[in-house]
C-alpha positions as CSV (number, residue, x, y, z in Angstrom):
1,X,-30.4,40.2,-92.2
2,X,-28.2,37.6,-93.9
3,X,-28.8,34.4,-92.8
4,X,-31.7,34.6,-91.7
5,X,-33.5,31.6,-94.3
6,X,-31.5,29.4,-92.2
7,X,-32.7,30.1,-88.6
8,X,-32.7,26.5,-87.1
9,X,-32.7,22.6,-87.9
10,X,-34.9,20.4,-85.3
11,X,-31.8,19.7,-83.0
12,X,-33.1,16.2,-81.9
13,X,-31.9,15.0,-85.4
14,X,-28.1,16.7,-84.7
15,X,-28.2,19.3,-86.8
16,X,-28.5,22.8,-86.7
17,X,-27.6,26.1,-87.4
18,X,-28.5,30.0,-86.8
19,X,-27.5,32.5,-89.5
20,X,-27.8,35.3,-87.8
21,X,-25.3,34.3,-85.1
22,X,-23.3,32.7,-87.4
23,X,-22.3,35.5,-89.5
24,X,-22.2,38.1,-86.9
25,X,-19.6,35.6,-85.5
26,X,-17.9,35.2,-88.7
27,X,-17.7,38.7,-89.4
28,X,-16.0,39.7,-86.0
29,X,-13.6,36.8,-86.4
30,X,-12.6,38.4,-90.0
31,X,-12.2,41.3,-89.1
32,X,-9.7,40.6,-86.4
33,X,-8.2,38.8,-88.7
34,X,-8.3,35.5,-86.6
35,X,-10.9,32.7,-88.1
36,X,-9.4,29.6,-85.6
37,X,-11.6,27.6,-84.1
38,X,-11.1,29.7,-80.7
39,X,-12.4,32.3,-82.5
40,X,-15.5,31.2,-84.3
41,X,-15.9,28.7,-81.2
42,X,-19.1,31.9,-80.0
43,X,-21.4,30.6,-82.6
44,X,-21.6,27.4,-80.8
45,X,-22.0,28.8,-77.7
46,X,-24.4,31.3,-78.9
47,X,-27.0,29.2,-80.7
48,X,-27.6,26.6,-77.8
49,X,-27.9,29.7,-75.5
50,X,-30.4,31.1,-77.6
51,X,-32.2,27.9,-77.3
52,X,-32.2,27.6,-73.9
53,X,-29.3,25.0,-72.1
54,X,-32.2,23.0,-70.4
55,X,-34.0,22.0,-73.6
56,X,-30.8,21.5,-75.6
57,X,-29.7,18.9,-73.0
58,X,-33.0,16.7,-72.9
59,X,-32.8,16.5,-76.7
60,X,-28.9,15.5,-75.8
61,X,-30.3,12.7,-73.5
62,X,-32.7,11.2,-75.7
63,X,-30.5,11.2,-78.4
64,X,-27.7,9.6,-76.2
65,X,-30.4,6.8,-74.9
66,X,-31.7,6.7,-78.5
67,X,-28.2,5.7,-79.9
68,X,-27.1,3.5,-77.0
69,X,-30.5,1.1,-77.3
70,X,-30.2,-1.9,-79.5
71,X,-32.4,-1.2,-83.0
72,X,-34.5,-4.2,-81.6
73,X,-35.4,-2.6,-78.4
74,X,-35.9,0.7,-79.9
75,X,-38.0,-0.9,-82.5
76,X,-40.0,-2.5,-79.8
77,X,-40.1,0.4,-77.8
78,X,-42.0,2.4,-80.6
79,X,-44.3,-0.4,-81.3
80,X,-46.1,-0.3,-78.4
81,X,-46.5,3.3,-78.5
82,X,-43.3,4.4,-76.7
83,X,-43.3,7.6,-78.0
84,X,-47.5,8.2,-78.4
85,X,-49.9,10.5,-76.3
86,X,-51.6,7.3,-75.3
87,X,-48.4,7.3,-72.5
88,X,-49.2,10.4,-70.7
């Protein structure tokens, strides 16, 4: 199936992207002659379905807090093992 090489991008960094939905998206909005953003607007909804809303929006959240902290605090933060197993 085309598209398929590019199944996914780790969506904590803010990227990604599902071939599969993508083209079978692109191909319906082609075909009804009608490639707005309206129209192609289902591959966005249909990769973060297909990853599961919950998930999607705790990535969302730390990438929100992530962004909002100072680099100073984050910096410290990962220092001192913020983000280790030693934490759990």
């Amino acid at each position: 199936m085309p598209g398929q090489a590019v199944y996914g991008i780790w969506l904590a960094y803010g990227s990604s992207c599902r071939g599969d939905i993508a083209g079978k998206v692109a191909a319906e909005a082609v075909k009804k002659q009608d490639v707005s953003r309206e129209a192609l607007w289902d591959y966005d909804v249909g990769w973060k379905r297909g990853l599961g809303g919950a998930i999607l929006a705790s990535f969302d959240a730390i990438r929100i807090m992530c962004q909002s902290v100072p680099n100073d605090e984050l910096d410290f933060l990962l220092a001192k093992g913020g983000s280790s197993d030693q934490n759990r």
